[in-house]
C-alpha positions in Angstrom: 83.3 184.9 94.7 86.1 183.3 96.2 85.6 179.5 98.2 87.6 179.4 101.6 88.1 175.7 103.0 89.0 175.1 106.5 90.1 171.8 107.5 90.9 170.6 110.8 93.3 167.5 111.0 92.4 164.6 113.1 94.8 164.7 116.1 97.8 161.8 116.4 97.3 158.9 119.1 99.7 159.7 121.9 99.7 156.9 124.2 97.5 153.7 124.3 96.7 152.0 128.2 94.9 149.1 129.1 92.5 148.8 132.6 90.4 146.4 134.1 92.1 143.3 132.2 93.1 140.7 134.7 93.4 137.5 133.0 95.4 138.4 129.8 98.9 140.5 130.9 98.7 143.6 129.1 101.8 143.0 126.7 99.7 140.3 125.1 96.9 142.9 124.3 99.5 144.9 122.9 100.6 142.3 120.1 97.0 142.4 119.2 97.2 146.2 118.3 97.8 147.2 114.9 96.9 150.7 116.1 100.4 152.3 117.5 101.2 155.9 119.1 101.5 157.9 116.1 98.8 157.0 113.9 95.6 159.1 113.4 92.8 158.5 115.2 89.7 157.3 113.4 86.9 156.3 115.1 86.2 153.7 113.1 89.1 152.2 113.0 89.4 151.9 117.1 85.9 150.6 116.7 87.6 147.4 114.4 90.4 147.1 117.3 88.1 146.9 119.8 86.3 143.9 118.2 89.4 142.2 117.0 89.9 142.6 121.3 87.3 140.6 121.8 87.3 138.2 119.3 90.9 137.3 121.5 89.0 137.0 124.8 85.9 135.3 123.3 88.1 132.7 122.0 89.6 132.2 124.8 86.0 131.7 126.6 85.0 134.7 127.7 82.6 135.2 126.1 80.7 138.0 128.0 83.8 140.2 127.9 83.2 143.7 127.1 85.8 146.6 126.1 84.9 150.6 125.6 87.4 152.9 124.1 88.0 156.5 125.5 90.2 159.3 123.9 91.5 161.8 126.4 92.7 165.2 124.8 96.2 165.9 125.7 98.5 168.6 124.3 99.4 167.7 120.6 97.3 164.8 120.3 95.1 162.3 122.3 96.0 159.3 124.3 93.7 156.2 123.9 92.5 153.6 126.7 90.5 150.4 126.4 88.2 149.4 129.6 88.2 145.9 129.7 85.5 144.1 131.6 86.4 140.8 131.2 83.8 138.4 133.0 83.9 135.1 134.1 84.9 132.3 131.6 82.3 130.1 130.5 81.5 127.1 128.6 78.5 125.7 126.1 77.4 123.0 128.9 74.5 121.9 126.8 73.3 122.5 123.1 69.4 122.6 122.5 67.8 122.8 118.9 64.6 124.5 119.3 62.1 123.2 116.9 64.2 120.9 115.6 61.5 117.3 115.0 62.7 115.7 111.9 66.0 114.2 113.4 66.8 113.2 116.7 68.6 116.0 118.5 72.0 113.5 119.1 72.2 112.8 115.6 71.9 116.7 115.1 74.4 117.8 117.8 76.9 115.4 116.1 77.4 117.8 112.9 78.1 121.2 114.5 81.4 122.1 115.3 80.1 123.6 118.3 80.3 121.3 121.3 79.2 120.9 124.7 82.2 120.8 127.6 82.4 117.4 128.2 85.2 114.8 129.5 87.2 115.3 126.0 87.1 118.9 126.0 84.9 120.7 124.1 82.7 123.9 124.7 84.5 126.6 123.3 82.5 129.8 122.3 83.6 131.0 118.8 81.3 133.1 116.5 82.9 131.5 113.4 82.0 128.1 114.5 78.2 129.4 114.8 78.4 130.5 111.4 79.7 127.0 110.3 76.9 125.4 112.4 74.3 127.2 110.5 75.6 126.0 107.5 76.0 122.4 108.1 72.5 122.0 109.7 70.7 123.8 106.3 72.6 121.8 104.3 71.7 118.5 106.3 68.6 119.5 106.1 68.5 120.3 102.6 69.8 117.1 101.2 67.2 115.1 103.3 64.7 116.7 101.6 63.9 119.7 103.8 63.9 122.4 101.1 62.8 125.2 103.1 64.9 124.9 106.1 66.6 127.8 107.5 68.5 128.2 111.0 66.5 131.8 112.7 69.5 131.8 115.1 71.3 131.3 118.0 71.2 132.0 121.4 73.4 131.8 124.6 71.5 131.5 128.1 72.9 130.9 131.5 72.3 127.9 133.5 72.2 126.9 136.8 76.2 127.9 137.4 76.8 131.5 135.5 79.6 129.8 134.0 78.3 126.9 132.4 76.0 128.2 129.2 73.2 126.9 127.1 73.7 127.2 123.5 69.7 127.0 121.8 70.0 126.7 118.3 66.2 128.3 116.6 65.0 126.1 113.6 62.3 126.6 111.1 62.2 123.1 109.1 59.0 123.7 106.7 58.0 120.3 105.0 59.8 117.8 103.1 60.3 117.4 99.5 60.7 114.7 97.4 62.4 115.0 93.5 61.0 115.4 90.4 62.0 115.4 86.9 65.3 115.9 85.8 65.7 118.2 82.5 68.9 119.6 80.4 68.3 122.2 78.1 71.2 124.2 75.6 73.1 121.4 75.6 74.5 120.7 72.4 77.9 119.2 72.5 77.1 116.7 74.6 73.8 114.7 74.1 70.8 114.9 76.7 71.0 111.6 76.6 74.7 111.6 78.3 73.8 113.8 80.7 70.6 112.1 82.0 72.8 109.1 82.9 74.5 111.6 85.7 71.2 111.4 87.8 68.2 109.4 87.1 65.9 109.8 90.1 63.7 106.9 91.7 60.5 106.8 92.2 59.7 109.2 95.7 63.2 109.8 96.0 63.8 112.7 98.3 65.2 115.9 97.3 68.8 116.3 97.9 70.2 119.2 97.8 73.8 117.5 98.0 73.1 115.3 94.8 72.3 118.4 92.8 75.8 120.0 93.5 77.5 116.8 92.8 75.2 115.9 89.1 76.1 120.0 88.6 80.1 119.1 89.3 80.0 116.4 87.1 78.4 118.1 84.5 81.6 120.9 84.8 83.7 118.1 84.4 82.3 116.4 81.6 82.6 119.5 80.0 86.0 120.4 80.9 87.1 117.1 79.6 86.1 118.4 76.0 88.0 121.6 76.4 84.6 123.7 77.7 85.5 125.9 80.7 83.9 129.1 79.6 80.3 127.7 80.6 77.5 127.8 83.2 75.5 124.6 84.4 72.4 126.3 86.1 70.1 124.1 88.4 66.6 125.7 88.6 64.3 124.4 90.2 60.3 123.9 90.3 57.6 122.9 93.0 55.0 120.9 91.5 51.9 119.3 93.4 53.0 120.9 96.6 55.9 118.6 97.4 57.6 117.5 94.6 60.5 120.0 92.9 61.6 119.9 89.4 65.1 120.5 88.1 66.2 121.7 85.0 69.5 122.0 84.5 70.3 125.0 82.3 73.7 124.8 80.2 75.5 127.8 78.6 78.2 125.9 76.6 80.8 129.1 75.4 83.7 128.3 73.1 86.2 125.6 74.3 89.1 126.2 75.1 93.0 125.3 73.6 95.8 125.3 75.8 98.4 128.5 75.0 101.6 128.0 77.2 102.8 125.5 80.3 104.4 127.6 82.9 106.3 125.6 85.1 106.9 127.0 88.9 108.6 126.6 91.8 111.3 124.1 90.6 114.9 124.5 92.0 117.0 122.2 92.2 114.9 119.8 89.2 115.7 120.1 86.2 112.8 121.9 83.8 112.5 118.8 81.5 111.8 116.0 84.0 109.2 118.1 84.9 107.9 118.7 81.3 108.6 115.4 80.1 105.7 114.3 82.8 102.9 116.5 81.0 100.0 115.5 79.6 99.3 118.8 78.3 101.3 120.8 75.2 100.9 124.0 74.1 97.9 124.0 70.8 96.3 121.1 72.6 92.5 121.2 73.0 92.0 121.4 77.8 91.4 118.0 78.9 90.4 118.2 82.4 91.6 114.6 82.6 95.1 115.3 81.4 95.3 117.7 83.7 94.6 115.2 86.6 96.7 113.0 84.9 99.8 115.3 85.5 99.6 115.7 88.9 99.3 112.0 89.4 102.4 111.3 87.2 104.7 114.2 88.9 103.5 113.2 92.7 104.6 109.2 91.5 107.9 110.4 91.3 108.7 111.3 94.9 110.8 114.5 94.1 107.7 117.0 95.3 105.9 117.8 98.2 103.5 118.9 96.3 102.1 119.5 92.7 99.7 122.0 92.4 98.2 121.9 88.9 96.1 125.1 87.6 95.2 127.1 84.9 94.2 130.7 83.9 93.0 132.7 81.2 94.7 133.9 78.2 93.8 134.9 74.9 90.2 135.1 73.8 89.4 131.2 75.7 92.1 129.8 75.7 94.0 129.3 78.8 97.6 128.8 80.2 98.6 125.7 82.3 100.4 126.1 85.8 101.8 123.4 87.3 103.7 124.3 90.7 105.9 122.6 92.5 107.5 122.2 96.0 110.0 120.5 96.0 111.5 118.3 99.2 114.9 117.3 99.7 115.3 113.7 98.5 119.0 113.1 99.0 119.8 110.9 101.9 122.9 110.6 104.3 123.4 108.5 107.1 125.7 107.4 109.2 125.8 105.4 112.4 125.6 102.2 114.1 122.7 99.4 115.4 121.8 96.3 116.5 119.1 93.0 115.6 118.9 90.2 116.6 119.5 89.2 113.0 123.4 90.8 112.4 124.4 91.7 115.8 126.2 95.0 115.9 127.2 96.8 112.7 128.2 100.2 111.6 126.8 101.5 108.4 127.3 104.2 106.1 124.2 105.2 103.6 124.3 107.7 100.7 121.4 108.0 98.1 119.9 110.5 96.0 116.9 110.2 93.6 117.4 113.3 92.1 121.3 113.5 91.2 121.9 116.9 89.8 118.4 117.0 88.9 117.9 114.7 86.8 115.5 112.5 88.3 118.0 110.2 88.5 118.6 107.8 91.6 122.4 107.0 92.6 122.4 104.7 96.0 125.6 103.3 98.2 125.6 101.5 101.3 128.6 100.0 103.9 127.8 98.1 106.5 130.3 96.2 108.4 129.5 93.8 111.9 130.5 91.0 113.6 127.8 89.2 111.2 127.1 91.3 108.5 129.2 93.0 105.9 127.1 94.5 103.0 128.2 96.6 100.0 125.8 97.9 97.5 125.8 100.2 94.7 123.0 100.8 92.2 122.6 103.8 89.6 118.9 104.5 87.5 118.4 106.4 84.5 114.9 106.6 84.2 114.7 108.2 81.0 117.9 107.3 78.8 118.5 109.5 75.9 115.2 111.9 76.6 112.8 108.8 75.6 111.2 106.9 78.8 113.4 104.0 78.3 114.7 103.2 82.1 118.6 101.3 82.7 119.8 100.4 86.1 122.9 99.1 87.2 124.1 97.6 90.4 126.3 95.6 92.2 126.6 94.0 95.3 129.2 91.9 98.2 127.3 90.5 101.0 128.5 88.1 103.7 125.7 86.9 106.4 125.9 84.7 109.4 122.8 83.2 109.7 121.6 80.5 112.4 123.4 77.7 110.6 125.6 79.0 108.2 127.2 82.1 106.6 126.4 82.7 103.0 128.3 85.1 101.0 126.3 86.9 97.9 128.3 88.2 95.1 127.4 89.8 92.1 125.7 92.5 89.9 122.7 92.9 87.8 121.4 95.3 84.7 117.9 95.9 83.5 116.2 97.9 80.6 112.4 98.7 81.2 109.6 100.8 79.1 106.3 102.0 79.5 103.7 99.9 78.2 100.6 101.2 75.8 98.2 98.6 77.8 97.2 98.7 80.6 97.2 102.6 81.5 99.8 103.3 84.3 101.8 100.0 84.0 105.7 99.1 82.8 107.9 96.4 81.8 111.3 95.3 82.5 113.8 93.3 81.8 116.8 92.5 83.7 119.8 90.0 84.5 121.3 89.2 87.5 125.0 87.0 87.9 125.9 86.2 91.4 128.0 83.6 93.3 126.7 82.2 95.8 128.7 80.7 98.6 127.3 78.6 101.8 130.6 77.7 104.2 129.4 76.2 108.0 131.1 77.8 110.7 132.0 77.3 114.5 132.5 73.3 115.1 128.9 73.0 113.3 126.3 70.0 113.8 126.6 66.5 114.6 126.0 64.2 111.5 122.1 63.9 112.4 121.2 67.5 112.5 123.3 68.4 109.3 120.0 67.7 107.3 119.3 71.2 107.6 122.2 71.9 105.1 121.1 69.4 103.0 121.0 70.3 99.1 123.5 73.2 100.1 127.1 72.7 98.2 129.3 74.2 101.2 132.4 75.8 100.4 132.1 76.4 96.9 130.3 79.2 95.2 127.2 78.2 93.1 126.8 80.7 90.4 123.1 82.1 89.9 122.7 83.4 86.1 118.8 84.5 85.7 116.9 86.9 83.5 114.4 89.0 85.4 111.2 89.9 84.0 109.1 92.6 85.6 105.7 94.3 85.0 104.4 96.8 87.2 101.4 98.7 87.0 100.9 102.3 89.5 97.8 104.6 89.7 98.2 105.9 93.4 97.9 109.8 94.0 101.2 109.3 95.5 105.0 107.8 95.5 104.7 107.5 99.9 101.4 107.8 101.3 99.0 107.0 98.9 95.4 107.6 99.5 93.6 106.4 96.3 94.8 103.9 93.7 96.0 100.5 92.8 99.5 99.0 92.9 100.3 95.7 90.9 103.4 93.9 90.2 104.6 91.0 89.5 108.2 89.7 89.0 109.6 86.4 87.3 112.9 84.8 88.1 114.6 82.3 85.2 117.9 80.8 86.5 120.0 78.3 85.0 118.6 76.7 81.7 119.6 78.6 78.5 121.5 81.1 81.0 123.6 78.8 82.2 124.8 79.0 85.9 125.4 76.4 88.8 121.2 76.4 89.8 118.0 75.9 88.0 115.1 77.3 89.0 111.9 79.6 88.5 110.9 81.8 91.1 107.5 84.6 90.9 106.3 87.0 93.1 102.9 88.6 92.6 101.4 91.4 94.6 98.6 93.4 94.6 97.3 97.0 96.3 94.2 98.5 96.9 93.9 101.8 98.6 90.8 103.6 99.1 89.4 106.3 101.8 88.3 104.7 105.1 85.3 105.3 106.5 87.1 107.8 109.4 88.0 110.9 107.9 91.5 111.1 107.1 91.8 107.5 107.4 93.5 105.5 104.3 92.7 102.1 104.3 95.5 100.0 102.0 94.7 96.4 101.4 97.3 94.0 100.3 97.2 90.3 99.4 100.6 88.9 97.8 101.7 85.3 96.9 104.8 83.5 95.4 106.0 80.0 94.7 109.7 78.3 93.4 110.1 75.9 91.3 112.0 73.8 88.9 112.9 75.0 85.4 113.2 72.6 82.4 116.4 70.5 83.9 113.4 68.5 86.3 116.5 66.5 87.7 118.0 69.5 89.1 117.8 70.1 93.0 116.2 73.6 94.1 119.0 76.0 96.3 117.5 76.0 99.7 118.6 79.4 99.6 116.1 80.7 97.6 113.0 79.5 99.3 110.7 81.8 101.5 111.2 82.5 104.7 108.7 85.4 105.9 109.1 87.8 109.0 109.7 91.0 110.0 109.4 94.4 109.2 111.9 95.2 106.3 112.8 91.5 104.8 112.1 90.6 101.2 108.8 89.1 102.5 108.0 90.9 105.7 105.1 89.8 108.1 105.0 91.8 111.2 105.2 90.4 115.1 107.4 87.9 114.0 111.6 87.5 113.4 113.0 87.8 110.5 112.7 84.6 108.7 110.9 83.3 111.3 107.9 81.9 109.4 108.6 78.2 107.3 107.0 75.4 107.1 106.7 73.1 110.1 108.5 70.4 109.5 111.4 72.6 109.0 111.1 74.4 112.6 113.6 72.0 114.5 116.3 72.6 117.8 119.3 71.2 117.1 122.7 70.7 118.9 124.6 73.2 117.8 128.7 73.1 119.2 130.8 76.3 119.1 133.8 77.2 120.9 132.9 79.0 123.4 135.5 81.4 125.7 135.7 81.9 129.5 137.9 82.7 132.6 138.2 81.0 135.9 138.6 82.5 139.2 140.6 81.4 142.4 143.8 79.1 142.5 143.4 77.7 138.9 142.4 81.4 137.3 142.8 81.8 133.7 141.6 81.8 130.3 140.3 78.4 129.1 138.7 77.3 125.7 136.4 74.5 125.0 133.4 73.4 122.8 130.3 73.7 124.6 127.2 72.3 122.9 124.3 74.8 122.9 120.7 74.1 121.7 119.7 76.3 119.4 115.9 76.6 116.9 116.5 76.2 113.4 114.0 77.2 110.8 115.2 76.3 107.4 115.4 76.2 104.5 111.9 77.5 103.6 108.6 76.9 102.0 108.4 76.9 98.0 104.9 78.4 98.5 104.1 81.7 100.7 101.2 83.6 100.8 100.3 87.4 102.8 97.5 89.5 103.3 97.5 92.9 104.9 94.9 95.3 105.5 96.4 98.8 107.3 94.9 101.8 108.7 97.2 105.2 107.5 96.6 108.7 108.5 98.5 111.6 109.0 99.4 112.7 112.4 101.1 116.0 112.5 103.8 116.9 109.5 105.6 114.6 108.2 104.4 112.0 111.1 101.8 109.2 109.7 100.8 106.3 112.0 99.6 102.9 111.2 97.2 100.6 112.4 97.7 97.0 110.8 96.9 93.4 110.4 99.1 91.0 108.7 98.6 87.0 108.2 100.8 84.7 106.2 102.6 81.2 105.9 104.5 79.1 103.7 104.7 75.6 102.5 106.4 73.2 100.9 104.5 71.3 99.0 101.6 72.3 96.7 99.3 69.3 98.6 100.0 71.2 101.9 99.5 74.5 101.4 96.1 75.7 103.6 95.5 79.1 102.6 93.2 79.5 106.1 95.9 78.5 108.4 97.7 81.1 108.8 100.1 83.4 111.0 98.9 86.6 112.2 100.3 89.5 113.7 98.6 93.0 114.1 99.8 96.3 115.7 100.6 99.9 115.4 103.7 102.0 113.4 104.8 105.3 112.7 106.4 106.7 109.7 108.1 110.0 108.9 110.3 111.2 105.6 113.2 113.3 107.1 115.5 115.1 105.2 119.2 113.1 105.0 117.8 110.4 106.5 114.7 109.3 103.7 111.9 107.1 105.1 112.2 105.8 108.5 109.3 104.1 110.7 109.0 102.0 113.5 106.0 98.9 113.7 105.3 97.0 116.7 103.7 94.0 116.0 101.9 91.3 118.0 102.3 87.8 117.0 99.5 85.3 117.7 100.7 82.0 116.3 104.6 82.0 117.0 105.9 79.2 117.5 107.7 80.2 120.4 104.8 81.4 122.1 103.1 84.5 121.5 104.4 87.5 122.1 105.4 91.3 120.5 108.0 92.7 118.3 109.6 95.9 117.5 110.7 96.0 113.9 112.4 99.4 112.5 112.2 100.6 108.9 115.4 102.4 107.6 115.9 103.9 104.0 114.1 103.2 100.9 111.5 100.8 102.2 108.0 100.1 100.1 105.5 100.7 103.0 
C-alpha cells in the first residue's frame, strides 16, 4: 500500500498597507512591523502583530483603538492590510475602588501606578500598569492583615465627556487576620532558637504578608552565610480559631557549598590583580554570603568601576563558581582652560590625573595654574599597594604663591606618607606621613598704616618659616560607594605635629576630626548624608612659642580646606578679627583734556579684613542627594559653622548658616565637577547668595 502526501505551502506576503490611521503617519507603523513582504503568512503570527499595533496606540491613549487584518489573494502570494479604527484619545479622569472599605480610597489611589489626569499629568491607559495595580493593592492588603484579598478586576467606563474615562477597580477584601505562632522545623545547622529571634510576634499582631517574605529572606541569608545555598525555607501557613494563621516555616538544609573558581569579567584596561587582590572569596573556601557583599563594597570603594556586579553559579556537585563583573569608567582626567574668583582673579590652569596609571590602581596627579594672584604647582604619586601587600606610599610636592587680602604667602615644599590597613575596627586605615615646607609671608602694594598692621601680627614677613610635622591619619570607610554613597559611615581624623622633636621654624598641633552618616531618606531615591566635623590648633610642648596665624581656620566656600557654603572663601573667623582697614596701593589712571596723560599715585582704599582665624571651628551638614538623569545628581543642603579663638568663647549654638541647592556630574577627562549655590543667613556683610564651583578631585 503505498501513502501519498500532498502539501500545499502557505503563500508569501506580497505587500503590506495601512488604512484608516490618521493620528500615527504610516512609516511609524511600519517600524513596528517585524512582519516584512516576503515572509510566510501565518495567521497567528499577524494575529501577534496586530496586538503589538495596539499596544502602540493604547499607550499612546487610545485606548479604544481597534485594527483587523485582511489577506487579499494576488498572483504568487497575498498582500496584507491592517484597518485601523483608531478612536478618540482618552484619559483615566477618575479611579473608583469598588468594594474597597478597609482603607480610605485616597490612601488606596496613592499605590497604583495608574493615575487619574490631573494638573501634573497623569492618566495614561497601559495594561501593564493594571497588572502592577493588581499586585500592589493584594499585597497592601495582605500585609495589613487581609489574607483573602483578591482584586476581581478592572474596568473602563465613559463619563460625562467620551474622552475622559473612569477606571473602577473590583475588590473582594474577606476578613482580617491577625498572626499566630511562629514554628521552624528540619532545621539542624542552625538552632530553632536562632531562628526564632528573626520574628517573634506580639500579642494580636496582624498578619503581614510582607514580614513573612522578609523573616523567609533572612532566613536564606543566614544560611548562605554558612555556605547553604542548595536549600528551601518554606512558609506554610494555618488558620486557627477563624482568624488567627499559623506559620511554620519549613527548612530543607542540602549540602553547603565550597567555592570552586573566581572568574573575573569585564576588566579592560585594570589590571586582573587589583581586582583579585580586593576579594574576599578564594577558591576551596566555604560561600559566605557576607564575603560576597563584602567584595562589592571593597571594589565600588575604589572608584575605578561603574559598577560591580557580584554573582555566582553552579559547578560541581554544590559547589559554586564566583562572578564578579565589572564596568569599568574612564578615570583619567585632562583639563585645560582658564577662570575666574573672586579669591585669585584670573588664572590659566592645566590639570592631568589618573587613578588608574596603566592599571594599576595607581593615582598620578599634576596641576599648573598661573594668574595675576595665583601660581600653583602640584605633583603627587600613590601606590596603594607597594610590593603586592596593602601597604600604601604617596609622594608629593608642591610651589604655591597666593595674594591674599593682606598679604601674599608663598608655600613650598613636599611630603611622604606610608599607611596600612588596620585589623580593628573593620573598614578603617592608618597613616603616617611628613610634610617640610617653607613658608613665606612678604606684604605687598604700599601696605597698612602702623595701626592696622595688627592684622600681620605674629607673621615673620619676608623670611620663610620652615614647617617640619609628622602627620598621623586614621580613616575608617564602609559606604557602598567611592562618589555617591547611599549607605555607610565615613570617619577620619588627622593629627598635625610641627616643630618639637621635628624641628622647624613653628610649633604647633593641629587635628581635624570628621564624621559621616549616610542612610536612605524617607523619599525614594533620596540619600540623606549627615556630617558634623570639628578641629582645634594649638601649642605643642615649647608653650612659649607663638602659633603661625597662617594655620588657623578660616571656613567658606565650596572647595576650601574647610568649606561652608553661601559664604566666601575664608570668609568665616572670629569677630573680633572681621575689621576694614585702610589699605594704600598704587593705583594707575589717565587724564583727559589739556593736561592728558598717564599719572601714578597711592590712593587709599578701604578694604574688610578677616584674619588670621579661629583656633577652634566647628560644621554640621545634613544634604539631600539623588540621582537626576545619568551621571547628573543634585543636592539639597544645609550647612552651619563658626570658629573661635578662644576655648572660653566658643558657642557651639551660634552659628553661620547657609542652605541651597547643587549639581554634580563625573565626566570623562574632566573627573568630578559640580556647581552649589548657597544662601548665607548670617554674613556679615549682609545676607545674600553664592555660587561656588567644584573642579577635580573634590570629597563631596
Amino acid at each position: 500500500m503505498d501513502l501519498a502526501i500532498h502539501v500545499s505551502e502557505r503563500p508569501r506576503i506580497g505587500k503590506i498597507a495601512f488604512t484608516g490611521n490618521r493620528k500615527k503617519q504610516t512609516g511609524d507603523l511600519e517600524k513596528k512591523l517585524f512582519l516584512h513582504p516576503g515572509d510566510i503568512y501565518s495567521p497567528t503570527t499577524v494575529q501577534t502583530q496586530v496586538d503589538s499595533l495596539l499596544k502602540l496606540y493604547r499607550d499612546d491613549g487610545y485606548a479604544r483603538a481597534g485594527i483587523t487584518a485582511a489577506a487579499d489573494t494576488v498572483p504568487g502570494g497575498l498582500d496584507l492590510k491592517f484597518t485601523i479604527a483608531e478612536g478618540e484619545k482618552v484619559k483615566i479622569a477618575r479611579i473608583e475602588l469598588a468594594g474597597a472599605r478597609a482603607f480610605p480610597a485616597g490612601k488606596l489611589r496613592k499605590r497604583l501606578k495608574s493615575k487619574a489626569h490631573g494638573f501634573l499629568g497623569g492618566g495614561e491607559i497601559k495594561d501593564e500598569n493594571f497588572a502592577e495595580d493588581q499586585e500592589k493593592l493584594e499585597a497592601f492588603y495582605r500585609s495589613n492583615g487581609y489574607r483573602d484579598m483578591r482584586v476581581t478586576g478592572h474596568e473602563l467606563k465613559p463619563g460625562a465627556d467620551p474622552r475622559r474615562l473612569t477606571l473602577v477597580i473590583s475588590v473582594e477584601e474577606g476578613r482580617r487576620y491577625r498572626a499566630g505562632a511562629v514554628a521552624w522545623e528540619g532545621n539542624i545547622v542552625i538552632p530553632a532558637a536562632d531562628l526564632e529571634k528573626l520574628w517573634r510576634p506580639r500579642p494580636d499582631e496582624r498578619y503581614d504578608l510582607s514580614r513573612i517574605e522578609k523573616v523567609q529572606g533572612l532566613a536564606y541569608a543566614a544560611y548562605a552565610e554558612l555556605g547553604y545555598l542548595y536549600l528551601t525555607v518554606e512558609p506554610r501557613e494555618a488558620v486557627r480559631d477563624s482568624d488567627r494563621v499559623d506559620i511554620t516555616f519549613h527548612v530543607a538544609e542540602g549540602q553547603p557549598s565550597s567555592v570552586r573558581h573566581v572568574n573575573v569579567l569585564g576588566n579592560k584596561a585594570t589590571r586582573e590583580k587589583v581586582i583579585r587582590r580586593e576579594i574576599d572569596l578564594h577558591e576551596g573556601d566555604r560561600f559566605r554570603r557576607s564575603a560576597l557583599v563584602r567584595t562589592q563594597g571593597d571594589l565600588s570603594r575604589l572608584g575605578l568601576f561603574e559598577e560591580v556586579m557580584p554573582d555566582f553559579s553552579p559547578a560541581e556537585s554544590t559547589d559554586v563558581d564566583i562572578n564578579i563583573k565589572v564596568k569599568e569608567k574612564q578615570v583619567g582626567t585632562a583639563s585645560a582652560g582658564a577662570g575666574y574668583t573672586g579669591d585669585t582673579g584670573f588664572t590659566g590652569f592645566l590639570e592631568l590625573g589618573h587613578n588608574n596609571v596603566l592599571g594599576n590602581g595607581q593615582s598620578l596627579s599634576l596641576r599648573l595654574e598661573r594668574g595675576p594672584r595665583r601660581q600653583d604647582y602640584f605633583v603627587s604619586f600613590t601606590e596603594p599597594w607597594f610590593h603586592d601587600s596593602p601597604t600604601l606610599l604617596g609622594f608629593s610636592a608642591f610651589n604655591t604663591s597666593l595674594q591674599r587680602d593682606l598679604y601674599k604667602e608663598q608655600r613650598r615644599g613636599g611630603s611622604a606618607k606610608i599607611g596600612r590597613p588596620l585589623p580593628w575596627p573593620d573598614y578603617s586605615r592608618g597613616a603616617i606621613g611628613y610634610r617640610l615646607e617653607d613658608v613665606t609671608i612678604s606684604q605687598f602694594g604700599t601696605t597698612l598704616n602702623a595701626q592696622d598692621s595688627i592684622a600681620l601680627s605674629g607673621i615673620q614677613t619676608g623670611r620663610p618659616l620652615r614647617t617640619s610635622s609628622v602627620d598621623l591619619d586614621f580613616n575608617r570607610n564602609s559606604t557602598d560607594n567611592a562618589f555617591y554613597p547611599t549607605r555607610g559611615t565615613r570617619l577620619g581624623w588627622s593629627s598635625e605635629l610641627a616643630g618639637g622633636p621635628f624641628l622647624g621654624s613653628v610649633s604647633f598641633i593641629k587635628n581635624r576630626v570628621e564624621g559621616r552618616l549616610y542612610l536612605p531618606s524617607f523619599l525614594r531615591r533620596v540619600t540623606t548624608m549627615v556630617k558634623a566635623r570639628v578641629g582645634w590648633l594649638g601649642i605643642w610642648l615649647d608653650q612659649s612659642a607663638a602659633l603661625p596665624p597662617y594655620e588657623r581656620f578660616r571656613l567658606g566656600g565650596g572647595s576650601t580646606v574647610d568649606p561652608l557654603r553661601g559664604y566666601d572663601d575664608y570668609q568665616v573667623v572670629p569677630e573680633k578679627f572681621i575689621r576694614d582697614v585702610v589699605i594704600r596701593r598704587d593705583t594707575t589712571f589717565y587724564t583727559s583734556g589739556s593736561d592728558s596723560g598717564k599719572v601714578q599715585s597711592i590712593r587709599p582704599t578701604i578694604e574688610r579684613v578677616r584674619y588670621p582665624g579661629g583656633r577652634y571651628f566647628t560644621t554640621y551638614t545634613v544634604e539631600q542627594q539623588f540621582p537626576i538623569v545619568a551621571p547628573l545628581h543634585g543636592v539639597v543642603f544645609f550647612d552651619a559653622g563658626n570658629t573661635w579663638d578662644q576655648w572660653a568663647e566658643i558657642q557651639p549654638f551660634r552659628l553661620k548658616a547657609g542652605a541651597g541647592i547643587g549639581f554634580r556630574m563625573e565626566i570623562p577627562l574632566l573627573g568630578n565637577i559640580g556647581f552649589d549655590y548657597g544662601y548665607g543667613f548670617n554674613r556679615d556683610d549682609g545676607p545674600r547668595a553664592k555660587g561656588h564651583f567644584l573642579l577635580g578631585n573634590i570629597n563631596f
